[in-house]
C-alpha positions, 0 to 999 in steps of 0.5 A, a space after each residue: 278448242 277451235 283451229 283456223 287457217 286462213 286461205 292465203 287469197 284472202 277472198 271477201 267469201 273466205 273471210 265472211 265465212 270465218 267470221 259466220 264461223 265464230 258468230 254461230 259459235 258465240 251462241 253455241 255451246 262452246 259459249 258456255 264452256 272454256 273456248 280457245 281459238 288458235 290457228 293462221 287467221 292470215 290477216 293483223 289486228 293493229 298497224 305494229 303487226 307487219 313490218 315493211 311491205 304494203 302499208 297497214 290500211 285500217 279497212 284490212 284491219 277493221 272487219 277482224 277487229 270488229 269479229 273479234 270483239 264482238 264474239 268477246 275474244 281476248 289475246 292469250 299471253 304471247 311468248 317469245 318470238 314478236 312476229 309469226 310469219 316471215 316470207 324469208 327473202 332478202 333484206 330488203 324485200 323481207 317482211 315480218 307480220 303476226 298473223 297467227 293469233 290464239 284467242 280465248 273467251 271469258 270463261 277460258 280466261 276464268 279457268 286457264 287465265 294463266 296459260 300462255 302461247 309460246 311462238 317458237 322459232 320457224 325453222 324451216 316453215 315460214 310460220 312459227 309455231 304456236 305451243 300453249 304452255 300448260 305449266 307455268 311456275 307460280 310467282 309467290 310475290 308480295 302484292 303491292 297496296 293499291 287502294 280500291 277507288 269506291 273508298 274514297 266516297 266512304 265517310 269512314 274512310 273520309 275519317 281516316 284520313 283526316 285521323 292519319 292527316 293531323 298527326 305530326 311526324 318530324 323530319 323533313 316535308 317529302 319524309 312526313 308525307 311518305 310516313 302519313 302515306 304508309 300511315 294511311 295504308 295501315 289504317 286502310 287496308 282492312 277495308 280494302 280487303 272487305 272492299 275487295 271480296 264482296 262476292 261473299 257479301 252478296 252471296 249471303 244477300 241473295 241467300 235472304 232474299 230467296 228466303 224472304 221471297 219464299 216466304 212472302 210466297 206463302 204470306 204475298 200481304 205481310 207487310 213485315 216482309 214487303 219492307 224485308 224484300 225492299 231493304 234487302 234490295 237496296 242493298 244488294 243494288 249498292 254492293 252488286 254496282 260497288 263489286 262492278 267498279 272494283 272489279 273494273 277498276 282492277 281489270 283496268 277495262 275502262 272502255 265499257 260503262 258502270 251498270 251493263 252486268 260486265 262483272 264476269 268479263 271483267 274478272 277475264 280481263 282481270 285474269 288476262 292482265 295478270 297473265 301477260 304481266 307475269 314473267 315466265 320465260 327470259 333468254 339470258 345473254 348466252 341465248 339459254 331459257 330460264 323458267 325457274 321464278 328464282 332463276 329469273 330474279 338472279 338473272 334480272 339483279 344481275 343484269 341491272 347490277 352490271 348495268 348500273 353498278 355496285 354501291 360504293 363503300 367511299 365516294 371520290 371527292 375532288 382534290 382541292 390542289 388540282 382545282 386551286 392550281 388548275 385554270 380558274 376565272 377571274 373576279 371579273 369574269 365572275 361578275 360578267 357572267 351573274 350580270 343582269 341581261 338587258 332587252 337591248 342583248 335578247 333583241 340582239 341575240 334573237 336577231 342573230 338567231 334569225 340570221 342563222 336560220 336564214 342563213 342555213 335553211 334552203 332558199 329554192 322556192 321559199 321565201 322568208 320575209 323578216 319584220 
């Protein structure tokens, strides 16, 4: 773990020595082992971490954003508090800024993808305080179906849905393409999960690969083998590019390119995303902290309940003698208004429009000319 503080100058000097810092670390040891930064960096990555003061310039930004990524630093999971550092005056002049940051490489995010940074209330500091929380309670949730895109260029995929797509299933259009839908995941989801877990299946090839090689070693013309190593190659060519989009596609990390080797940075981006989605902590209304999975869940459906409502045994329909008995329109009424309107009538109301707006707009300096 690497602390940081930020010298409140924020001198050209300083902060080229902060980044020469982390620079030389990317290659150090500490890139081979899980490596967490954490400290006052004095400085804001986008336009949404300060409120009020000087306006956010891209050039105060751009230099930390450009360390940050090319070190390949991700943001642990923020908790709590939105901002970090206040200067504690009066409304006016007060402004709130996120300033201190924990980051963590891929590795970091391998093996402790699911801590997080609690940003605790200052109190009496102008900071607030940064605890990495090491026990976070496990969410035991069932995981949705979400279909794996490299399927779709699958010819026995293309064969299940056709399968699926001609059966007939009675009721109304919304309700039979829900049912083919649901029919679809059925038939799919065994090849989702072979699609999702093909680390072992390349595993397995490079374990032949290293035998064929091994042997060829000691026989370096047979062709028998020649042809073996080829096959061999091909295939863990195919299944190691179809592993990198599944697992960029899961990590969402859609800005880096198929082929550049990401599979590692992408299982932490991967890791990352489900941290930051995961709900730990909620204040409840009374300001009290709930941890507790099961406690959040009440929490949440009662919220909702009382914001939405319970369901209704009977709906309360209207009473035909109130409607019959109040003010209704007459025959002719009705007529008027289903009546069709000609060009002469929208000319007309454009033209009143016009003379609304001309009528209403402020004239100083301006003029309106109409045709």
């Amino acid at each position: 773990m690497v602390a940081v503080k930020g010298n409140r100058s924020r001198t050209l000097i300083e902060t080229e020595d902060v980044e020469q810092f982390l620079q030389q670390n990317r290659f150090s040891a500490l890139r081979i082992q899980p490596w967490m930064v954490i400290g006052d960096f004095n400085t804001i990555l986008s336009v949404h971490d300060r409120v009020n003061g000087l306006p956010v310039k891209q050039s105060e930004m751009e230099d930390f954003q450009n360390c940050i990524q090319e070190i390949g630093l991700g943001q642990l999971s923020r908790k709590w508090c939105t901002y970090s550092w206040c200067n504690k005056r009066e409304a006016k002049e007060r402004i709130y800024s996120l300033i201190d940051w924990a980051f963590g490489n891929d590795l970091w995010f391998m093996k402790y993808g699911k801590l997080e940074a609690y940003y605790h209330i200052p109190e009496c500091s102008d900071h607030s305080p940064i605890i990495i929380r090491t026990e976070v309670a496990k969410q035991k949730l069932p995981r949705p179906f979400k279909l794996v895109n490299v399927l779709l260029s699958q010819e026995s995929f293309k064969e299940a849905l056709h399968k699926v797509w001609e059966q007939q299933v009675h009721g109304h259009t919304m309700y039979s393409i829900w049912r083919k839908l649901k029919f679809i995941e059925i038939e799919t989801s065994q090849m989702n999960k072979e699609m999702s877990m093909l680390e072992r299946k390349i595993s397995v090839l490079e374990e032949e690969l290293k035998q064929v090689q091994l042997d060829l070693s000691a026989d370096l013309f047979n062709e028998q083998l020649i042809t073996t190593e080829k096959e061999i190659l091909m295939q863990l060519e195919k299944w190691a590019t179809t592993n990198e989009q599944v697992i960029r596609q899961k990590s969402r990390a859609t800005w880096l390119a198929y082929g550049d080797s990401n599979t590692r940075f992408f299982h932490a981006a991967l890791k990352a995303r489900q941290a930051r989605n995961i709900v730990s902590l909620i204040c409840t209304e009374g300001g009290i902290q709930l941890h507790d999975p099961v406690l959040i869940e009440k929490e949440f459906t009662s919220f909702f309940q009382k914001l939405l409502g319970t369901s209704e045994g009977e709906m309360p329909c209207l009473v035909p003698t109130i409607a019959r008995d109040g003010p209704c329109i007459t025959a002719e009424q009705k007529l008027l208004l289903i009546q069709e309107v000609t060009e002469t009538e929208e000319l007309r109301r454009l033209c009143n429009i016009c003379s609304f707006i001309a009528v209403t707009l402020p004239t100083s300096g301006i003029q309106y000319f109409t045709g």
